[in-house]
C-alpha positions as CSV (number, residue, x, y, z in Angstrom):
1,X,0.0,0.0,0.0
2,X,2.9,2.5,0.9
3,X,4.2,1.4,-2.4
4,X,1.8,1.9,-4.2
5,X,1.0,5.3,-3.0
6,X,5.0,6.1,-3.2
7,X,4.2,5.6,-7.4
8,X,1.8,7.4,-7.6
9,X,3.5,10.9,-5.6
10,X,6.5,10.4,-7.6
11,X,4.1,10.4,-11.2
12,X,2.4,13.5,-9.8
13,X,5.3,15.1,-9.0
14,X,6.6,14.7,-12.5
15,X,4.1,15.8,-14.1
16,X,3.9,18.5,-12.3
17,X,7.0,19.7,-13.5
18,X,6.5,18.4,-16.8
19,X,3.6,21.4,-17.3
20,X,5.7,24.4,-15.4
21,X,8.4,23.6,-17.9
22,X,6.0,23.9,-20.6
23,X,4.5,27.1,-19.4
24,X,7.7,28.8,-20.1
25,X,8.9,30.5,-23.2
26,X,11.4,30.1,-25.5
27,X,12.5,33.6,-24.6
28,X,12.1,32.7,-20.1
29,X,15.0,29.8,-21.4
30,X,17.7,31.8,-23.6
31,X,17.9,34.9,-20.7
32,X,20.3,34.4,-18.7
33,X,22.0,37.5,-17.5
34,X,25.5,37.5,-18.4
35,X,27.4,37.5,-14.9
36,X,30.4,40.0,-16.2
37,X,27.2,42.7,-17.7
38,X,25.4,42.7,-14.3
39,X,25.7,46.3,-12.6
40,X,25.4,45.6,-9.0
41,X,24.9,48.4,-6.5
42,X,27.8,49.9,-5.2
43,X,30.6,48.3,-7.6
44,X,33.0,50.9,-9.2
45,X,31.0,51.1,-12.0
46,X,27.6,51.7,-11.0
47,X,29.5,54.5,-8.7
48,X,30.7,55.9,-11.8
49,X,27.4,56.0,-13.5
50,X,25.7,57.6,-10.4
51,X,28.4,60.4,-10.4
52,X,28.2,60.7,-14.0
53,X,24.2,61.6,-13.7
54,X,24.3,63.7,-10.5
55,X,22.6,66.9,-10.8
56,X,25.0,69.4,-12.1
57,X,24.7,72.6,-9.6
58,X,27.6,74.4,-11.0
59,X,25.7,76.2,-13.6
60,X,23.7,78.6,-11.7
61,X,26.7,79.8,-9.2
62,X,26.0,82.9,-10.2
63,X,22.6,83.2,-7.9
64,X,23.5,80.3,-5.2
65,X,27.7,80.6,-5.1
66,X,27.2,76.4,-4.8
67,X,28.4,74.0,-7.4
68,X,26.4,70.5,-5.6
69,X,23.0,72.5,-5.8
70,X,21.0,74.1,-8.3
71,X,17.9,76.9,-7.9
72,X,14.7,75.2,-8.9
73,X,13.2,77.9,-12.0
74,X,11.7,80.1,-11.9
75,X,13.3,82.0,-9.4
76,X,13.5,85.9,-8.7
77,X,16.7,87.8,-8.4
78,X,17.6,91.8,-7.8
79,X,20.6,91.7,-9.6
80,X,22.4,95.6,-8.5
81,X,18.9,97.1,-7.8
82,X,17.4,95.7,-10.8
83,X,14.5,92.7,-10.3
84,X,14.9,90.2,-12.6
85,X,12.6,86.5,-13.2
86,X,14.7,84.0,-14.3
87,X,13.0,81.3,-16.1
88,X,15.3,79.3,-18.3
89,X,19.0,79.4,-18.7
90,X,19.7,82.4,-20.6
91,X,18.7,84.0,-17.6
92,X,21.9,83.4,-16.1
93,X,23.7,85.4,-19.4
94,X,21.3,88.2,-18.2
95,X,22.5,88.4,-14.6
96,X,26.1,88.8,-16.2
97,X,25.3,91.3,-18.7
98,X,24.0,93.5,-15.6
99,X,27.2,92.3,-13.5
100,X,29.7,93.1,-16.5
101,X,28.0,97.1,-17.3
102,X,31.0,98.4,-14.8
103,X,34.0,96.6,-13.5
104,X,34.6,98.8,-10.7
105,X,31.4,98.9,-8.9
106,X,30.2,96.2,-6.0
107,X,27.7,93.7,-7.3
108,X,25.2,92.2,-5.6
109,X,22.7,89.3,-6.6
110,X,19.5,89.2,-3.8
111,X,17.4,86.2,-3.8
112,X,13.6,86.8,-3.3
113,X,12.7,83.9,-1.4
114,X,11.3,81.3,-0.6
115,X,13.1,79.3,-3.2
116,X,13.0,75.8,-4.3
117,X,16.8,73.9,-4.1
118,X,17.7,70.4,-5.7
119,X,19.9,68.7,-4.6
120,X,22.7,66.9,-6.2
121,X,20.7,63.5,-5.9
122,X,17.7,65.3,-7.6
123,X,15.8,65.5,-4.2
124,X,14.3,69.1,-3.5
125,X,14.1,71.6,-0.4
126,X,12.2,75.2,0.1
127,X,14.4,77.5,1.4
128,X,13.6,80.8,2.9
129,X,16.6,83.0,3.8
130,X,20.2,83.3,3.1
131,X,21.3,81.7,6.5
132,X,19.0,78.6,5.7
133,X,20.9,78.7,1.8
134,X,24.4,79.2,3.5
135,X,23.7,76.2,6.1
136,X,22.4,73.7,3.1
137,X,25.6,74.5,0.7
138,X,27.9,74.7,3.3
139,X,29.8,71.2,3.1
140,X,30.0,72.6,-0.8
141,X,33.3,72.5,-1.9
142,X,34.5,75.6,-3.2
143,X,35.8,77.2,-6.7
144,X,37.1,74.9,-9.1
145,X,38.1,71.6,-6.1
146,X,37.3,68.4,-7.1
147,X,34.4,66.8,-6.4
148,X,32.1,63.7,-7.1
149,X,29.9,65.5,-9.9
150,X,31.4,63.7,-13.5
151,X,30.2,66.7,-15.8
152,X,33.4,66.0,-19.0
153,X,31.1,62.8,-20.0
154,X,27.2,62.6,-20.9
155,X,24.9,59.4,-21.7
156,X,22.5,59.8,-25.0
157,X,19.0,59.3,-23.9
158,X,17.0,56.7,-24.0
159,X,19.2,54.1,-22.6
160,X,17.5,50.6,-21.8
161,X,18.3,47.8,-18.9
162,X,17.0,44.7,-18.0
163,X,16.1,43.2,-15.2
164,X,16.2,39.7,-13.6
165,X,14.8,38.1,-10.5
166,X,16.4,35.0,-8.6
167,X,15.4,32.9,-11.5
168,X,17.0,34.8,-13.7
169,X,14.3,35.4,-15.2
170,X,13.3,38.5,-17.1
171,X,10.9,40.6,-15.3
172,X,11.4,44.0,-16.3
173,X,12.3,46.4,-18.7
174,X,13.6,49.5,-17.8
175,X,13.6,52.7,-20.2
176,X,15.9,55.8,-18.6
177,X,15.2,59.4,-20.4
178,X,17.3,61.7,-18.2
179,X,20.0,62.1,-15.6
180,X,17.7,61.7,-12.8
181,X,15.9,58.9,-14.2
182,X,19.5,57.1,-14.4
183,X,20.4,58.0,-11.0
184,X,17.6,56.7,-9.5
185,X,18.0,53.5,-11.8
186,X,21.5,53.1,-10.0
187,X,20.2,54.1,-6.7
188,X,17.7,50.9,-7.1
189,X,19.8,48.4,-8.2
190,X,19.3,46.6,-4.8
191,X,15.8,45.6,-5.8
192,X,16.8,43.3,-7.9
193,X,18.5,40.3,-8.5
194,X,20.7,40.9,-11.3
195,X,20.4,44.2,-14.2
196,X,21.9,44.6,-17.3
197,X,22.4,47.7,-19.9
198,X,21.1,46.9,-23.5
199,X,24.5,47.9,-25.1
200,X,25.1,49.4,-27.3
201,X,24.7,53.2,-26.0
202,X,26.4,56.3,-27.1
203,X,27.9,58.8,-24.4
204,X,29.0,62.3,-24.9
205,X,32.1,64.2,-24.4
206,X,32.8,67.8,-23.3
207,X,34.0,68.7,-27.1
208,X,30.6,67.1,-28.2
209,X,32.4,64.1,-29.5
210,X,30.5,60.6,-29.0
211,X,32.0,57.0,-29.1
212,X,29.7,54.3,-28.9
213,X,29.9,51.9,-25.8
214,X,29.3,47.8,-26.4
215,X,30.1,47.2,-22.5
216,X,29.8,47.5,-19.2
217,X,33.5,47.2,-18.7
218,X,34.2,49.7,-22.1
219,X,31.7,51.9,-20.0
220,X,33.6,51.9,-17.2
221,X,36.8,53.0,-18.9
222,X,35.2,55.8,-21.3
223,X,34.4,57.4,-17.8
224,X,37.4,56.7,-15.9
225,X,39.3,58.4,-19.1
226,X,36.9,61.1,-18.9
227,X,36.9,62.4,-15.5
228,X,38.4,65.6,-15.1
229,X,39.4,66.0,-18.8
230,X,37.7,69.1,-18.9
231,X,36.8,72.4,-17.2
232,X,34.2,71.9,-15.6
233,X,33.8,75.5,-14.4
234,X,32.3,75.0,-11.0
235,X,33.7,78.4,-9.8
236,X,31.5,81.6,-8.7
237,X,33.7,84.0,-10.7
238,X,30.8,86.2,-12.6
239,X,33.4,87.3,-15.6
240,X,34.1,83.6,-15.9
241,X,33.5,83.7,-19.8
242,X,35.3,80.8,-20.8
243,X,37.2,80.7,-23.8
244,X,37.2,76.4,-24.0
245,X,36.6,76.8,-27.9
246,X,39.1,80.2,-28.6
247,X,41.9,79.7,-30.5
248,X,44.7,81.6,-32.1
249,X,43.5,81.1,-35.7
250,X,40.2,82.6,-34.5
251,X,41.9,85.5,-32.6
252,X,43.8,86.1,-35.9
253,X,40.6,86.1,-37.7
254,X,38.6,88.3,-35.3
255,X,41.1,90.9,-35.4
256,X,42.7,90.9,-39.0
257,X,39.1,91.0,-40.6
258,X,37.6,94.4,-38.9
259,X,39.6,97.9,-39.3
260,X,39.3,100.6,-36.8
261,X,39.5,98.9,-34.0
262,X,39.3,101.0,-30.7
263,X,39.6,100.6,-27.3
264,X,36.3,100.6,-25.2
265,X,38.1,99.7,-21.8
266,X,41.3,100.1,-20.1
267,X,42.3,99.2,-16.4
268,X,45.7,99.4,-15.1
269,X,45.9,99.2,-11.6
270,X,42.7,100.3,-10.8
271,X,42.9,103.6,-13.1
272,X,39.9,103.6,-15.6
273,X,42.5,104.7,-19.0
274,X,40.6,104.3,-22.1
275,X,39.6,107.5,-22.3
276,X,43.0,108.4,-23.1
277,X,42.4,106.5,-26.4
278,X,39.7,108.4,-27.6
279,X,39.9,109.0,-31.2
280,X,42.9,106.4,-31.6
281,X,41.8,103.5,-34.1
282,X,44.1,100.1,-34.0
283,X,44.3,97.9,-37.6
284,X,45.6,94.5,-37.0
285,X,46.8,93.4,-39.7
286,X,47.7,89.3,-40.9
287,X,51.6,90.0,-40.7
288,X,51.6,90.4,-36.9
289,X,51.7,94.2,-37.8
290,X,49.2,96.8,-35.7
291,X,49.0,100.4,-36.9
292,X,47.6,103.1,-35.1
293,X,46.0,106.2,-36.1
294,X,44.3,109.4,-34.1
295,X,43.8,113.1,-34.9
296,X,41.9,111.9,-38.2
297,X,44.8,110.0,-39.4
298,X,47.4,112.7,-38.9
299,X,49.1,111.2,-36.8
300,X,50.2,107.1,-36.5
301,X,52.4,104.7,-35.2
302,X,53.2,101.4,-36.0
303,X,53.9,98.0,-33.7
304,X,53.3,94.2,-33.4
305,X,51.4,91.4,-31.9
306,X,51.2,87.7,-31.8
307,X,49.2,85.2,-30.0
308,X,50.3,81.8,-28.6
309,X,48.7,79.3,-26.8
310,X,45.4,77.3,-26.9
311,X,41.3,77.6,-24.6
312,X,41.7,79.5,-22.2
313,X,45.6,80.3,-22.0
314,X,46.2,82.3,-25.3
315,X,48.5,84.7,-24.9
316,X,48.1,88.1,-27.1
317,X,51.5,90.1,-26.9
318,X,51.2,93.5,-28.3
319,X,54.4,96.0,-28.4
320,X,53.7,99.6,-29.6
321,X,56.4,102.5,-29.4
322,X,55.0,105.0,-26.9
323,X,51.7,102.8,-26.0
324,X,53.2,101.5,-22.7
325,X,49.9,101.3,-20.8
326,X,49.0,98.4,-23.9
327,X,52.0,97.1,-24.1
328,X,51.9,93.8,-22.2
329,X,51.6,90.0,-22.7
330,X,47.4,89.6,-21.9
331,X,45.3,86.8,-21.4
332,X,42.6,86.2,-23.4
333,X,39.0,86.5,-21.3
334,X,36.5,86.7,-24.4
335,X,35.9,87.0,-28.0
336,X,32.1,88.6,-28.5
337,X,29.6,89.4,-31.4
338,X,27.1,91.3,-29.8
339,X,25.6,91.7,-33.3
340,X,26.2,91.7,-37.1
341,X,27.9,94.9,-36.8
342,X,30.0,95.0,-33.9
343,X,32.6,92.9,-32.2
344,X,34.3,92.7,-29.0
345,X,37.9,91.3,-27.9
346,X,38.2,91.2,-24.1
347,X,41.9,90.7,-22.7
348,X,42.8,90.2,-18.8
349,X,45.8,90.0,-16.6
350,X,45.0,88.9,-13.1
351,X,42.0,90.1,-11.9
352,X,42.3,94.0,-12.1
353,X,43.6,94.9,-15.5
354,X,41.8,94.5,-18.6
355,X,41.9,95.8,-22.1
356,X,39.0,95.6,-24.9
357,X,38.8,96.4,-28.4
358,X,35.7,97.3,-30.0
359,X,34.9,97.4,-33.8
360,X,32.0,97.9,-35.9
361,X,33.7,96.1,-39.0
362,X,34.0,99.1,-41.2
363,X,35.6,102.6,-41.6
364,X,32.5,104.7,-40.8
365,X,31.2,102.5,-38.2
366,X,28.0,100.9,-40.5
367,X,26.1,102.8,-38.8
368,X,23.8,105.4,-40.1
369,X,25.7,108.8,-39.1
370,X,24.4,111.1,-42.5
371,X,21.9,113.0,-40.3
372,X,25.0,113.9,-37.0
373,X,27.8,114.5,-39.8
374,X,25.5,116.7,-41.7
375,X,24.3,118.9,-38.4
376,X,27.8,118.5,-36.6
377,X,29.5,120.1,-39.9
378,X,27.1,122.9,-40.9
379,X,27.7,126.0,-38.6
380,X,28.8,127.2,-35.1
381,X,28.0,125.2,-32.0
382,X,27.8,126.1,-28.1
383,X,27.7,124.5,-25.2
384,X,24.5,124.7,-23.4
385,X,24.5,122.3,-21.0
386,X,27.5,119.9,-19.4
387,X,27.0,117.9,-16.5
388,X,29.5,115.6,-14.6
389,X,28.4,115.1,-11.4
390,X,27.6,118.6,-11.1
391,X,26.3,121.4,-13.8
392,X,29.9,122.5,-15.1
393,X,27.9,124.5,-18.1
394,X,29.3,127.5,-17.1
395,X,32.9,126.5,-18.2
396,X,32.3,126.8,-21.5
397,X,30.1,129.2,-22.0
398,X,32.7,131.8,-23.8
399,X,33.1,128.8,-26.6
400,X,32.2,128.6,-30.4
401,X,32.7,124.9,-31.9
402,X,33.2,124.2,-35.4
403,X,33.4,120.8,-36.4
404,X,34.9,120.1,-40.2
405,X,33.9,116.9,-42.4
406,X,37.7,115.8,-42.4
407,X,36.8,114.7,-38.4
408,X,38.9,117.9,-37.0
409,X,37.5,120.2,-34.5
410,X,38.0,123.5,-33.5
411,X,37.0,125.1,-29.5
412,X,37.6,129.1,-30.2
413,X,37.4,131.6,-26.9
414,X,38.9,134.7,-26.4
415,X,42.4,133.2,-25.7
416,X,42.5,131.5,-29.0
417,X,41.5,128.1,-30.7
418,X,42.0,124.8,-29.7
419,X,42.2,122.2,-32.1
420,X,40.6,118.4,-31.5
421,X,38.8,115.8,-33.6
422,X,35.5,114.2,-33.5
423,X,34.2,110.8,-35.2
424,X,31.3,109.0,-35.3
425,X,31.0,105.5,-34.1
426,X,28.7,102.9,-32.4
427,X,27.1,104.0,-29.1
428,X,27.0,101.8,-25.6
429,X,23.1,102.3,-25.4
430,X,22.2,104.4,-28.2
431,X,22.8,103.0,-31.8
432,X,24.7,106.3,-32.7
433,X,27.7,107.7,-30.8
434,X,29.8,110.7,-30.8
435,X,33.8,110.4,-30.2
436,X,35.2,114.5,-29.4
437,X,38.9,114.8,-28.2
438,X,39.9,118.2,-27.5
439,X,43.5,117.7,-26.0
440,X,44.4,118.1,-22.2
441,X,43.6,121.9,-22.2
442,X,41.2,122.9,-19.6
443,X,37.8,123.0,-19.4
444,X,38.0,120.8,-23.0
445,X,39.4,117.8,-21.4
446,X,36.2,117.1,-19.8
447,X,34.8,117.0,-23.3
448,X,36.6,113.5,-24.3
449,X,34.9,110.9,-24.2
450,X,32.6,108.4,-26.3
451,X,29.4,109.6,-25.8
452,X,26.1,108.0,-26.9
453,X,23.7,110.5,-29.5
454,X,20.3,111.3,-27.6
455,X,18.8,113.5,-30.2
456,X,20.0,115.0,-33.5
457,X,18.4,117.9,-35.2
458,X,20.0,120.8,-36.6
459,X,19.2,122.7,-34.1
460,X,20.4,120.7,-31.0
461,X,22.6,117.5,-29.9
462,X,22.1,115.8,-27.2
463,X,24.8,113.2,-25.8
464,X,25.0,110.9,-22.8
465,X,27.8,108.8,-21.3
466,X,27.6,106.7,-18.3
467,X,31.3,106.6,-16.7
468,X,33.3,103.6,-16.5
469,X,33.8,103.7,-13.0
470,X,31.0,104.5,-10.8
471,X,28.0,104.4,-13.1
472,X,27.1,107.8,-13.0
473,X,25.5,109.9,-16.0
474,X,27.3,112.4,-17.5
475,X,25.6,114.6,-20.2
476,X,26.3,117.2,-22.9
477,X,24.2,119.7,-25.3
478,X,25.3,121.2,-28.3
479,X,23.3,123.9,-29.7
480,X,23.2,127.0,-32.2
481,X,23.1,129.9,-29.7
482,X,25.4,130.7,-27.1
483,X,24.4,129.4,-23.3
484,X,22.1,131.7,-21.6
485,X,21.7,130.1,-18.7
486,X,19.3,127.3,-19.5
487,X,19.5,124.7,-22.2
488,X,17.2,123.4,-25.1
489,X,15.2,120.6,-22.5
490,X,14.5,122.4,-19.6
491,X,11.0,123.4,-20.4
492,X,9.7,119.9,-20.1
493,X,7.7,120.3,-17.5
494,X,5.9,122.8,-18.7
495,X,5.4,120.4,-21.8
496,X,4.3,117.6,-20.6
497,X,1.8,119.2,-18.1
498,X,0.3,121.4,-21.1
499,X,-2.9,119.8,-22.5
500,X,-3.7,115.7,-22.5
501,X,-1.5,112.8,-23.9
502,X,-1.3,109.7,-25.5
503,X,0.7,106.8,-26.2
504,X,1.5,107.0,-29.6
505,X,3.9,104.0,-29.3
506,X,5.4,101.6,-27.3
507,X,7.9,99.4,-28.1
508,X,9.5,96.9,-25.3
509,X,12.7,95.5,-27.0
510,X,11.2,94.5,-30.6
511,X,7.6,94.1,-29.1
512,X,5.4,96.4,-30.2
513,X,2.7,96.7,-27.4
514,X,0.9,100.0,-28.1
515,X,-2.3,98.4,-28.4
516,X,-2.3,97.4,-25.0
517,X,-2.7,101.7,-24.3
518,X,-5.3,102.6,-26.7
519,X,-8.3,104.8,-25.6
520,X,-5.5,105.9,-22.5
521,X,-5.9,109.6,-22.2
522,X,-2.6,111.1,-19.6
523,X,-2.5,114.1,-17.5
524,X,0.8,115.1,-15.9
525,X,0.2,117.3,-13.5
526,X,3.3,119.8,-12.5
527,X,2.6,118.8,-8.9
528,X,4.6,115.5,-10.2
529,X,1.4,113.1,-10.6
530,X,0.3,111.9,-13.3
531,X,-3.0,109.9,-14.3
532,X,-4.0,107.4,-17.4
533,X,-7.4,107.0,-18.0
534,X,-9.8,105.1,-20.8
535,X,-13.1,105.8,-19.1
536,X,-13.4,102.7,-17.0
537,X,-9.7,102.2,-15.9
538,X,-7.7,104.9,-14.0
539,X,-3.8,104.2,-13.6
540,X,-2.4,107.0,-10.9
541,X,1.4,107.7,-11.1
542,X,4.1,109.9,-10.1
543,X,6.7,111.9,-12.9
544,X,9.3,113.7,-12.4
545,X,11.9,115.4,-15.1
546,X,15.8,116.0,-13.7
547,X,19.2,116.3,-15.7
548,X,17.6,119.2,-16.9
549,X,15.1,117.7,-19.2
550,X,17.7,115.1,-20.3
551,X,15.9,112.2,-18.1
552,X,12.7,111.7,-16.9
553,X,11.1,109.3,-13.9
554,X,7.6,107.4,-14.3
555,X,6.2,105.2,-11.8
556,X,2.7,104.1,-12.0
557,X,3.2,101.2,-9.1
558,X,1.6,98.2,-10.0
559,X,-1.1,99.6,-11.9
560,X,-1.4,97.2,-15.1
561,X,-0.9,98.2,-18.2
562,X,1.2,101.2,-17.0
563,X,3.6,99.4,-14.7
564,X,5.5,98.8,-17.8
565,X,6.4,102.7,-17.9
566,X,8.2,102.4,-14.3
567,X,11.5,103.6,-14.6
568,X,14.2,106.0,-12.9
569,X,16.2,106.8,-16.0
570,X,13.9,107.3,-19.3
571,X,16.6,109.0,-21.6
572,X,14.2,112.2,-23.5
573,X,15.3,111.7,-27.4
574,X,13.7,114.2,-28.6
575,X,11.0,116.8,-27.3
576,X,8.6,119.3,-29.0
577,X,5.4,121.0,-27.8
578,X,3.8,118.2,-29.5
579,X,6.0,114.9,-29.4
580,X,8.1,113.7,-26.5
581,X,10.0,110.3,-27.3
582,X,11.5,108.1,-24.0
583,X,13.8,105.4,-24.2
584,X,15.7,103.1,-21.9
585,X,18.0,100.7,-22.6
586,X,17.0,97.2,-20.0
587,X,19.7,96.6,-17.0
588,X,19.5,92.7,-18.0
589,X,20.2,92.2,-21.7
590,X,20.2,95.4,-23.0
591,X,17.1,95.5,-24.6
592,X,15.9,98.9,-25.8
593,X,12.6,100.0,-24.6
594,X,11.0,103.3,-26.7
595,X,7.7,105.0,-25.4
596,X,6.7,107.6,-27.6
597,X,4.1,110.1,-26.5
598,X,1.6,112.6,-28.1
599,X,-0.6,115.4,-27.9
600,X,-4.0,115.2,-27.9
């Protein structure tokens, strides 16, 4: 009987097994993870993937000063008194723009909080002051020291794995899109038996070459080779444009391809020098030859220059007789198009001196100068208004300009003339500027400068210049009769606050948002308030006018649509009993904003 019941177990048992066996697939049979692909947690290479998909913080030092964290966007900064939102990356090149106006001014960059931080294993916590953002980042390490983030090697998304239980059986596959999905594929590796990659993948290098992986151990040496290979610019250093991709051939290029080159900045030991350049244009030429002319060509002088070295250690050597505050072996920080008509080349040494050449790319600036040549050349001019921190008007008030079409100039007072030279040339924050060198003499020194054109009409030009060194506004007026005591602006007031107004047009950067004032009628009271109505909405502001009708203040709070008009420093164009154009150039990227307004 035991027997018998023995055979018949054993029969059940076997068939059984007989029917899991055929419940498998062909495909449950063939996968069987190979033991030298499995990642397992915590083995060098799964280390190396984790640091190779941390979250890169390094990016936005210029808001947290902390290269394991990042700001969570958007976030809101007052970068030097001006609020900006930053909501995607080229934010950041607009908190440098703002830092980079003046090199000798203190920057700051507030954080309106609370703010959202990730951390460098993608995991996220609200912060709400400076001393809880100082006590997260405070094991950071600092500029430019090592540490675990791999940032000189990328994956290509989508990468696959597989993944196996006990059995080794197949029991999941697993698709990874992004850094964080990767690290949290690594940071799970414990929950399961065995995981494989679906080679091959394709990673990325710094220089944007790939190389296509068909291992876990060819994995693990593309990384390995890769770490620190590159800069990986985890530093808080705001002028920190890297050159990675400059070169000497492209210096060459840069500079032998424009003429009239000039210098924009100059800082030797904290002195601000360009302005003793004004009027002295630099021709590099392919033969390691630099010429320099000033006084309209009268005078010149020739040198050399070369250029050695590769990234971010090309030296530019530059030897000209007489030029010693040029002469020197620089460093080269930047090579800029701001546009299709003018480019910038930015040279360091250390972190005080700098020297920048400027050039439009052609010999008369291709800019559009016929209506300032024409009005600058035709007739006497006087000084009637000059400001510099305070009204210095009165200085020249005894002087008759003349100003040829061969670029010289002449200053004529009792005591005799004085001979200088003027050319026309890109402005700062006006398309249009005005170079005038009058010599040392005094009062005319104060005179040199490159100024940016307000207005131009043949009876009045208006200049502005915002000094190098502490940011203030410095302002000139040209005009056809002698300074009485006032200038051709300072009836403003009475302008503005004569009769209704409209917004004929507004243009923020290169959108055109007038319609958004239409039916707005606005009355600027001489009190200093000022009021927009359209029948059923009422914006109340305040206005001012200083500078002597050269600037103008709006603020209408937060009154929509006229909190678009709030501003400190409107520059006034142009100005007529009828017309009154604004404009302001934007703190961030240096958008130009134009309000126009008319009389009713």
């Amino acid at each position: 009987m035991k027997t018998q019941s023995k055979s018949i177990y054993l029969f059940l048992s076997l068939a059984i097994m007989l029917l899991i066996a055929s419940c498998r697939t062909e495909d449950d049979l063939s996968i069987d993870p190979p033991a030298d692909e499995n990642i397992e947690a915590d083995s060098a290479v799964a280390q190396l993937m984790s640091r190779t998909a941390f979250n890169d913080g390094s990016y936005d030092n210029i808001i947290d000063y902390a290269s394991c964290v990042s700001v969570e966007l958007p976030v809101t900064v007052t970068v030097n008194g001006i609020e900006l939102t930053i909501t995607d990356d080229s934010g950041y090149q607009d908190i440098e723009d703002i830092i980079d106006l003046f090199d000798d001014d203190v920057d700051s960059v507030v954080i309106t909080y609370p703010i959202t931080i990730v951390l460098s294993d993608y995991s996220t916590v609200m912060v709400n002051s400076d001393s809880e953002l100082a006590a997260l980042t405070v094991n950071c390490v600092g500029d430019n020291i090592d540490d675990d983030d791999i940032e000189c090697i990328d994956f290509q998304y989508p990468i696959t794995a597989s993944a196996f239980d006990e059995n080794n059986e197949l029991i999941l596959t697993i698709t990874i899109n992004n850094d964080n999905e990767m690290y949290n594929f690594i940071d799970d590796l414990d929950d399961y038996a065995a995981v494989t990659i679906n080679f091959p993948i394709t990673v990325i290098f710094a220089d944007d070459s790939t190389q296509t992986i068909n291992s876990i151990q060819e994995l693990a040496m593309a990384i390995e080779d890769a770490d620190d290979t590159c800069d990986e610019d985890d530093d808080n250093d705001f002028n920190d444009d890297d050159c990675d991709n400059c070169t000497t051939d492209l210096l060459s290029d840069t500079l032998t391809q424009c003429p009239n080159w000039y210098i924009d900045d100059l800082e030797r030991n904290d002195d601000d020098l360009e302005d003793n350049y004004s009027g002295y244009l630099f021709s590099f030429n392919a033969d390691n030859t630099v010429m320099v002319s000033w006084n309209n060509g009268a005078q010149t002088e020739s040198g050399t220059w070369s250029a050695s070295g590769s990234g971010n250690n090309i030296s530019f050597d530059i030897s000209i007789p007489g030029f010693d505050d040029v002469n020197d072996s620089w460093i080269l920080h930047e090579i800029e198009n701001d546009d299709d008509d003018e480019l910038e080349v930015n040279f360091r040494i250390g972190d005080d001196d700098e020297l920048e050449f400027k050039s439009n790319c052609s010999g008369n600036g291709n800019i559009d100068d016929s209506a300032l040549v024409n009005a600058l050349t035709n007739g006497d001019w006087y000084v009637t208004y000059f400001f510099d921190d305070t009204d210095e008007t009165a200085d020249f008030s005894d002087y008759v300009f003349n100003f040829a079409s061969d670029n010289t100039a002449t200053a004529t007072d009792s005591s005799g003339s004085t001979n200088g030279i003027w050319a026309s040339t890109s402005g700062d924050t006006t398309p249009l500027g005005l170079i005038l060198n009058f010599g040392t003499s005094i009062p005319l020194d104060e005179l040199e400068d490159d100024w940016d054109v307000l207005e131009v009409t043949n009876d009045i030009i208006r200049l502005k210049d915002i000094s190098g060194g502490d940011g203030s506004e410095d302002f000139l007026t040209f005009e056809r009769t002698p300074f009485e005591g006032g200038n051709g602006n300072d009836d403003l007031v009475n302008i503005l606050s004569d009769g209704l107004w409209i917004v004929a047009s507004y243009i923020e950067d290169s959108d055109n948002q007038t319609g958004n004032y239409t039916g707005y009628e606005l009355d600027f009271d001489s009190g200093g308030t000022v009021t927009a109505s359209n029948g059923s909405n009422t914006n109340n502001g305040t206005w001012s006018v200083f500078s002597n009708g050269n600037e103008v203040m709006l603020d209408f709070g937060t009154d929509m649509p006229f909190q678009e008009f709030n501003d400190d420093d409107w520059d006034v164009i142009s100005s007529s009993d009828t017309e009154v154009v604004l404009q302001d150039v934007s703190g961030g990227g240096g958008g130009t904003d134009t309000l126009t307004l008319q009389k009713l």
